[in-house]
N, C-alpha and C positions, 0 to 999 in steps of 0.2 A: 564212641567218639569222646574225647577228651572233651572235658564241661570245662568254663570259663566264667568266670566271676566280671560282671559290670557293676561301674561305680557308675549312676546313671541318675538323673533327674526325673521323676515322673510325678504327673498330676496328680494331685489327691482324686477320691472320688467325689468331693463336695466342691471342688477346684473346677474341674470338669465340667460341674452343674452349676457354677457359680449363681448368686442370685444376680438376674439380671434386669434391666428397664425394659416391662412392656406397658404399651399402653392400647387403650379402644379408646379410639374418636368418633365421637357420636354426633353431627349436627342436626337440629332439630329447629323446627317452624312452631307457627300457632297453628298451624292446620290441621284437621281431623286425624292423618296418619301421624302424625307426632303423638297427637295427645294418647290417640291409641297406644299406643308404642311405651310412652311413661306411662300409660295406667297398667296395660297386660303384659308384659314382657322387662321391664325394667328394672324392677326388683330383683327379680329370681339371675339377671343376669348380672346384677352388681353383686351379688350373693356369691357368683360364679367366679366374679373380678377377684375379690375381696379376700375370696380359697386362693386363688392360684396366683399371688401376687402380680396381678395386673390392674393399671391407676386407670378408670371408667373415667375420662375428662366429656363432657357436655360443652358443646360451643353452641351458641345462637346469633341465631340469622346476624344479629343485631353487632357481632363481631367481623364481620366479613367473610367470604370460605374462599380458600385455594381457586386458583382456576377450574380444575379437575370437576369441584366437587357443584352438581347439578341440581341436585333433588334431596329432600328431607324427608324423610332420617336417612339420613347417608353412613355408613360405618365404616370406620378404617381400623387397621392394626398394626401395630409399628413396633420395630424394637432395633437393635444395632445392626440386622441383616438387611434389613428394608422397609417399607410401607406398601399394604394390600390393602383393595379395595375390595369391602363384602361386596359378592352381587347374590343375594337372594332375601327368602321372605326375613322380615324381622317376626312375624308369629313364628318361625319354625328356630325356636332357641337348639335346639340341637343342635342344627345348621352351620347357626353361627356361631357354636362353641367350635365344632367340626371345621369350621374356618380358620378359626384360632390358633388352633391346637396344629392344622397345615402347614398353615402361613409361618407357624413360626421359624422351623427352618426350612421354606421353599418359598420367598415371599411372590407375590405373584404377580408379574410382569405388566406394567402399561403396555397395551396392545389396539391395533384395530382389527375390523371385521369390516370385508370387502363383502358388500351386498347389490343384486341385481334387480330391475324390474320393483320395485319396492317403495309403497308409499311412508312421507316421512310428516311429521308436527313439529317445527320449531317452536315449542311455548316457552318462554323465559330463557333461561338458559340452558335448559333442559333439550334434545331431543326424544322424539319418541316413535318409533316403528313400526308396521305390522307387515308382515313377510305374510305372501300372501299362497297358498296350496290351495290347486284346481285339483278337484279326481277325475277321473276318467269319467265320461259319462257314462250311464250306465242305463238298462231298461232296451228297447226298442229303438236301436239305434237309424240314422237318415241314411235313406241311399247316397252312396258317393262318400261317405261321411268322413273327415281328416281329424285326426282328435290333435294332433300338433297345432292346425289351423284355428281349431275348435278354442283349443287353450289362449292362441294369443287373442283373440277376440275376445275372451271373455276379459282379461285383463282391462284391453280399451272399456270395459261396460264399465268394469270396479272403477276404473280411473276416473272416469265420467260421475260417476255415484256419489264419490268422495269430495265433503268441504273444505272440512280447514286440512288431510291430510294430500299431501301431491308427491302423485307418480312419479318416481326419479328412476334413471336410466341406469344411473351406476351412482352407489354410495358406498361411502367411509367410513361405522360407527367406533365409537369408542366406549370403552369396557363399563363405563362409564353412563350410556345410554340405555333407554328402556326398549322392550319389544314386546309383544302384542302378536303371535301368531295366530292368522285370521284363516278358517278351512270353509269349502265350498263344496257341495258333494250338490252335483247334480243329476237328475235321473228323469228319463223321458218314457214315459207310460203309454200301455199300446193304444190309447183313444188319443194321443197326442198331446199331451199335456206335460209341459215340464216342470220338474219337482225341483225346488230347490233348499236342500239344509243344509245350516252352517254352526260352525263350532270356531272358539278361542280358546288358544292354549297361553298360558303365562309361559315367559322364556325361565321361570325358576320351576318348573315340572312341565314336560313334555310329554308326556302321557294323562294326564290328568285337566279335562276343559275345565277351565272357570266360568265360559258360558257353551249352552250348547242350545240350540232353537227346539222347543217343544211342538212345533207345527213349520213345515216347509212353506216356502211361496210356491203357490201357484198359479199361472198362464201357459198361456201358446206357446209353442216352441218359435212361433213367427214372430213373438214379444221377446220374446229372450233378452234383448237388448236392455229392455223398460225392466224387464223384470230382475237382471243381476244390478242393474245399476242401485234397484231397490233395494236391494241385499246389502249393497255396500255399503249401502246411507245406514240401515241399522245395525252392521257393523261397526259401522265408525260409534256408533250411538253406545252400543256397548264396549266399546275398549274405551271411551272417556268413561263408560258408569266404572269402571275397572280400578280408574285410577281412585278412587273414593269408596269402592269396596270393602271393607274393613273385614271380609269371611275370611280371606285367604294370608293377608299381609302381605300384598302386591300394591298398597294403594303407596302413594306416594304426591307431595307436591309439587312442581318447578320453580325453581329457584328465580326470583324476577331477576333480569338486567339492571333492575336499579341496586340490587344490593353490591357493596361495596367486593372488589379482589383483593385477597390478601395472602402474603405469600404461608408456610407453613411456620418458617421463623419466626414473621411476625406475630402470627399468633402463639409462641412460644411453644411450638410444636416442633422443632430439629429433634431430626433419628436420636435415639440415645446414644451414649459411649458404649465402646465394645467393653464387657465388665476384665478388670482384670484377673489374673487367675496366679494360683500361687504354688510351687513348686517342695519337691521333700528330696534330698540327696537319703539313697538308700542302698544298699547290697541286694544284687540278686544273680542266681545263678540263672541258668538258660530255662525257657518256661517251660512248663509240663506240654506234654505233646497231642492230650486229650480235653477239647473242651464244649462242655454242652451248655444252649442259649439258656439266659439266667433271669432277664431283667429287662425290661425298658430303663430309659431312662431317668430319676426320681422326680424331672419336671412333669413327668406324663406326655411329654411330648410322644407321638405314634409312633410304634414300632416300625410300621409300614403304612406309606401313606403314596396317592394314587394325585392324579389329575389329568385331565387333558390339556394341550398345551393350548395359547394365548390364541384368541382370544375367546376360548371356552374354557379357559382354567378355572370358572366357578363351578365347574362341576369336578367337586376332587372331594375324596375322602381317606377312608384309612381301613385297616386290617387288623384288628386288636388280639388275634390271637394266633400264635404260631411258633414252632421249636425251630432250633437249627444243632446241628452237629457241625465240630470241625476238630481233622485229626493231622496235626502236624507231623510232618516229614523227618525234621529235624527243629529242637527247642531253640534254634537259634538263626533262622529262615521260616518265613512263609512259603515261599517258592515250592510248590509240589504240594503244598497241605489239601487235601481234599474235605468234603462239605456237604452236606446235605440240608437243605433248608422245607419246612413245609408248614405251609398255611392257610387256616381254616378257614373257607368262601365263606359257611354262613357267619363270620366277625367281620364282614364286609360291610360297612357301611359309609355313607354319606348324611346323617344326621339328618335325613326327611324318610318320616317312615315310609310316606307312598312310592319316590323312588327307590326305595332299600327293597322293598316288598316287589317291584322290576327288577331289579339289579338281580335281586338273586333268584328269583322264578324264572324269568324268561331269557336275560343276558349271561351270568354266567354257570344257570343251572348248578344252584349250588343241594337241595335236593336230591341232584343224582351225582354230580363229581364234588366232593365236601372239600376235598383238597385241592391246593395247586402245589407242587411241586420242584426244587430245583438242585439237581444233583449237579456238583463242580467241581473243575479243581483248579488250584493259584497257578494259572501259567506266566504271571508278569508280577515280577517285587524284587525287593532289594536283595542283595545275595546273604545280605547277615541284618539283623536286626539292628535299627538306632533309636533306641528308646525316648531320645531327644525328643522327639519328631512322630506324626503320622505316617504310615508306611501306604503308599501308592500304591493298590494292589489290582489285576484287571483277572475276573475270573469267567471261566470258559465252563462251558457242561451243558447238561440237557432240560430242559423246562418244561414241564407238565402242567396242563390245562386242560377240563372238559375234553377226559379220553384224548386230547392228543399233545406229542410230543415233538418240540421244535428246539432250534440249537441257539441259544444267548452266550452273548458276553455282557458283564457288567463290569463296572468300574467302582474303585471306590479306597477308604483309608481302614487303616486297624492302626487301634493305639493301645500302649500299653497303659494301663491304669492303676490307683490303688482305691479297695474299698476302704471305708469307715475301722476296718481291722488290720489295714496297709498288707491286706491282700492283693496280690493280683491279678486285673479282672482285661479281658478284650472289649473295647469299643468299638463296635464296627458300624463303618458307615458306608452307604455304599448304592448306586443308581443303576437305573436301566431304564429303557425303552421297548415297550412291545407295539405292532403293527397290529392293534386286536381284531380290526377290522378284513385282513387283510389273514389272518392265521387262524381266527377262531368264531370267524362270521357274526361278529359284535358289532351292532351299530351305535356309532356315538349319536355326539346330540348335534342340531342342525349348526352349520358353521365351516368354515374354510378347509381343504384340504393341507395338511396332513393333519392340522392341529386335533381334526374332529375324528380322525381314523384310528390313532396312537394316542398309546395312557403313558404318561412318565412316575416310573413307581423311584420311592427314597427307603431305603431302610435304615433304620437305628437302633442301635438295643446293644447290651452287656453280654458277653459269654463268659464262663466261670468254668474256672478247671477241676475233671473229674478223673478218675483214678482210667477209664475206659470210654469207647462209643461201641455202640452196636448200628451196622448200617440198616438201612430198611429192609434188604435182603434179606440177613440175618434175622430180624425182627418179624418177616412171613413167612419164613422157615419151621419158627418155632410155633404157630401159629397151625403150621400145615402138617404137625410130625404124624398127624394119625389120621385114619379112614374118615371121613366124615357122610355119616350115612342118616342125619335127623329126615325122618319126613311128617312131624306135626307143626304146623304152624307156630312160628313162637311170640315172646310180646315183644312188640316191636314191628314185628316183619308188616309189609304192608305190598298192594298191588293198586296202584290209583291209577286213574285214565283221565285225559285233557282231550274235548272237544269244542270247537266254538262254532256259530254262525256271526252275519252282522251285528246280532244284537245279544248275543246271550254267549260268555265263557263258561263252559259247564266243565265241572271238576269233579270227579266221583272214585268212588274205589269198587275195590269186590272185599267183600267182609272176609268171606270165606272160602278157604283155596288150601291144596297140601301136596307135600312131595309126594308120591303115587313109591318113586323109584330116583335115590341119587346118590352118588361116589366120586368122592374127590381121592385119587390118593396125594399120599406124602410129595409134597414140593410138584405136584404134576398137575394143577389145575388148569390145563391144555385140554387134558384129555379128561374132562368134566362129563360125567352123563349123566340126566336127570327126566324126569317126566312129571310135571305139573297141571294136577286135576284145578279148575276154577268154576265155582259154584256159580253160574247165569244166576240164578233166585236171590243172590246176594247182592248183586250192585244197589249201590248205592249214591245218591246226590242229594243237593241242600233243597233240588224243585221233588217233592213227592210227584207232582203232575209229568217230571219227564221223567221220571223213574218209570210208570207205570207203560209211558209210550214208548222209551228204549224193551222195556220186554214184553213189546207188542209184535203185532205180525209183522210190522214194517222192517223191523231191526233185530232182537233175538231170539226171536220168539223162544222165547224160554219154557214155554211148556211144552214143548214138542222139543227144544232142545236146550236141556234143561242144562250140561256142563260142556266147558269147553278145554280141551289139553294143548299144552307144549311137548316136545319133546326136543333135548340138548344132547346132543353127539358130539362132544369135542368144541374145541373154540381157538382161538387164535390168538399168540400171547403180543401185544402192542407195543408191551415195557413191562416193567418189572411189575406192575400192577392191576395194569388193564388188557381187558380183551375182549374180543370178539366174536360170537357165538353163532352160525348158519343154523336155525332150527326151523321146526315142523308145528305149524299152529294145527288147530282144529277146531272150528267155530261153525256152527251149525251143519254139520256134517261134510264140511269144503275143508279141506285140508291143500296148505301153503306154505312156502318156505317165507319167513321172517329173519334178521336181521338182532339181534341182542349185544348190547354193547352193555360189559360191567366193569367195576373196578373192584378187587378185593383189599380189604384193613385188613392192616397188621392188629386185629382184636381179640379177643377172647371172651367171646365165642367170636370165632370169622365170618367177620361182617362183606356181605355181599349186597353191592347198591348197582342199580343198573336203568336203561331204557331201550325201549322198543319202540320204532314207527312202524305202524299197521296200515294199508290200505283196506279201509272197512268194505270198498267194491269186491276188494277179491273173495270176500267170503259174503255178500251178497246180504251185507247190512245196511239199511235203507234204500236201496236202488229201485223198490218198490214205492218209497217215498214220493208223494210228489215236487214236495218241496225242497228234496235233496240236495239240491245244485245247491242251496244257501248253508248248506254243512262243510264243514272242515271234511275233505276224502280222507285227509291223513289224521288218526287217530293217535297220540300219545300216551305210551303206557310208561309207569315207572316205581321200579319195582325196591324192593330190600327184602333180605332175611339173613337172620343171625343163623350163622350153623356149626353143631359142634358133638 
């Protein structure tokens, strides 16, 4: 095809990144969680300001605050996109770098939160919530017994219980407002007696109480009445100790009604200017047609960065580590160019280790699926390149997640750029929407439908032209060209299992295990067969006391049946990487068909990650137990080994 020379204007690379106006607004009281806040966190975050040119402004009370702004310390982050409001701990600086670094290009929407049955505290200007969760009863339950009926009673008790907070029918909060989630677990005991324990969770970790009851109430189940109403009362008692808790950095003040409103201008607070950017007239012929991911962009802003939508968009973070390939059609069209994108789960984060350490163990199993994955190609752009300009582009293909594969379109821009060498470089930007709850059995956080169902992900980052790509195919081709027949255990390889009751997550491995029997040939990992010896004397866990009772008589007994086998006949290919494997357990002499989902890397040595759900009944592990019923039936195993 005949090449063609443009006389074209394009951004420098520093043009692009212009330095621009951010700012963190911080307002602060004389009250305990202020002071905290300037003694343990204040520092190390103007440190932070100071690196990444952003102006740390301090306002106090004594200046007046926006309508919006409720509570001290309150944080905002502003630049020429927008103004976001932090909602989480001020001790979790991670967090609120993590904030930062989102907000910058996705700022985050004023919204409300439609709430039901839900007591409320108007103190100052502030509100303050606690969203209240009944479990099911539990124990020896009543003749005739309605647990629907059961729930809405208990509500009238709490309602009754509660002083300064009151039961509202239907409320409106805003992003703006605190919460307090208040849990109720009651249990009724075969002498009649009902148990009640309770737990609060902060709305900034949902899996982690800030109080939890060390002793249940207990009465009559014919008190019941007297007895949650009690519950409530020290409820309430500890979601106010809460606010002045200073472990977590959940505390906070309310803003009194007498301090003055003031708009954001007036306190010299208007969005900054958009910075201007500045242009280079250059020669260039039509771009190379291969180019592989190079670069974030040099503010640090996220390559990829997540949230859920309003009003639960403070839970968003980002994806710090990830390649893409893109192989143009034609140097002078997008149109047709195909793509390959893929990034690393365990770079997942949200800048709170405790929910990072959820995130990737139990929501999106990063462990056993390390990647997600998104193969595409440009089905909507312009028909010829205008360098002027961002190119509108909407791309179509397949997306990979925890073993499975669903179909996206995304939308977004590619622009031409120049580096620091007046090279040039692809800027691409570019969104989507995934339903995770809805595709990959991910629960969000408590909150409104769709917002709390669906992540809205952004991507940004540099591609840089290289001489070729090789697609992933290609790349576990060359991975698969020979027999792979290892059967000793290698470093790395590992075999761990997940069990839990009410009270105890136990997490353990097997030390010691090896291929017996296995063969992969060339490009045919379908037709996988393998047989895997696991050493029962080897399991292992962090309690020695349930070590010794898992290889008791109740569960494996291990001296009488001392190893336990697999055997793999074949598998089932998902996508170009994952599959599915129908095998043959063998656990204390019961032999069962199991279930084996893996994915294979493109590694060297070829990395094989996978899992297994076991029903420990069928092969008649603890059923001798008597306290069985409180175990997880389903056992979790999860495996790796390098093979080569």
């Amino acid at each position: 095809m005949k090449s063609f020379i443009f006389f074209i204007a394009v951004f420098l690379f520093g043009g692009v990144c212009a330095q621009e106006q951010q700012q963190l607004i911080v307002f602060l009281g004389d009250d305990v969680a202020s002071q905290h806040f300037v003694k343990t966190s204040l520092p190390s975050l103007q440190q932070y300001a100071d690196t990444n040119g952003i102006e740390l402004i301090r306002i106090p009370l004594s200046q007046g605050v926006p309508t919006e702004v409720k509570i001290v310390p309150s944080f905002y982050y502003q630049n020429y996109r927008g103004r976001s409001v932090y909602s989480g701990r001020y001790l979790t600086l991670d967090r609120l770098i993590n904030f930062m670094r989102t907000a910058k290009y996705s700022p985050r929407q004023s919204s409300v939160n439609p709430k039901e049955h839900i007591p409320l505290w108007n103190v100052g200007k502030a509100t303050v919530a606690t969203p209240i969760k009944i479990t099911e009863l539990k124990g020896k339950l009543p003749k005739r017994f309605d647990q629907s009926k059961f729930v809405e009673e208990v509500r009238g008790y709490i309602a009754e219980g509660l002083q300064d907070f009151k039961m509202q029918a239907r409320a409106t909060l805003a992003s703006t407002d605190r919460l307090f989630y208040t849990d109720y677990h009651p249990y009724l005991a075969e002498d009649g007696t009902l148990h009640i324990s309770t737990a609060i969770f902060s709305m900034f970790h949902c899996h982690e109480a800030v109080y939890q009851s060390e002793e249940s109430l207990v009465g009559k189940w014919e008190d019941r009445a007297a007895l949650f109403k009690q519950a409530a009362a020290l409820q309430e008692q500890k979601v106010k100790a809460q606010l002045v808790n200073l472990n977590y950095g959940d505390a906070f003040q309310a803003i009194k009604k007498s301090v003055p409103t003031r708009t954001w201008e007036q306190l010299g607070l208007a969005l900054p200017s958009r910075p201007q950017q500045k242009g280079l007239h250059f020669q260039l012929d039509k771009l190379p047609r291969y180019w592989l991911f190079d670069q974030g962009l040099p503010d640090g802003s996220p390559l990829v960065q997540f949230s859920f939508g309003a009003p639960v968009d403070h839970y968003a973070g980002e994806a710090r580590a990830m390649k893409m390939q893109l192989h143009l059609q034609d140097g002078n069209t997008l149109l047709g160019a195909k793509g390959h994108v893929v990034v690393k789960s365990s770079s997942v984060t949200m800048g709170d280790e405790g929910l990072d350490d959820y995130i990737l163990n139990e929501s999106i199993k990063a462990g056993i699926y390390p990647n997600a994955s998104y193969d595409f190609k440009i089905t909507k752009a312009p028909s010829s390149w205008d360098f002027l300009m961002p190119q509108l582009v909407t791309l179509e293909g397949q997306f990979r997640m925890m073993g499975k594969a669903v179909a996206l379109k995304a939308n977004g821009t590619i622009e031409v750029i120049l580096d620091e060498h007046s090279q040039p470089k692809l800027w691409v930007n570019g969104n989507f929407v995934l339903p995770i709850q809805e595709l990959f059995g991910i629960e969000g956080p408590d909150g409104p439908s769709p917002a709390a169902q669906q992540l809205n992900f952004q991507l940004n980052f540099l591609l840089k032209p290289t001489e070729k790509v090789n697609t992933l195919q290609e790349d576990l081709y060359k991975a698969r060209e020979k027999v792979i027949t290892q059967k000793e255990k290698a470093e790395g390889d590992y075999i761990q299992w997940f069990a839990s009751t009410k009270l105890y997550k136990a997490k353990g491995s097997f030390e010691h295990w090896s291929f017996d029997e296995i063969a992969l040939q060339a490009d045919a990992i379908a037709k996988v067969k393998a047989k895997i010896t696991i050493d029962i004397h080897s399991l292992s866990e962090r309690s020695k006391l349930l070590v010794k009772h898992l290889k008791g008589e109740h569960f494996f007994e291990a001296e009488k049946y001392p190893t336990a086998h697999v055997v793999i006949d074949g598998a089932e290919a998902l996508n170009d990487s994952s599959y599915s494997a129908k095998a043959e357990a063998t656990i204390k002499g019961i032999t069962a068909p199991i279930t084996l989902d893996f994915q294979v890397l493109p590694t060297q040595p070829l990395e094989i990650i996978g899992t297994a759900k076991i029903d420990r009944e069928r092969f008649g592990i603890g059923t001798t137990y008597k306290k069985a019923k409180s175990i997880s039936k389903i056992v979790t195993l999860k495996f790796r080994a390098f093979l080569q």
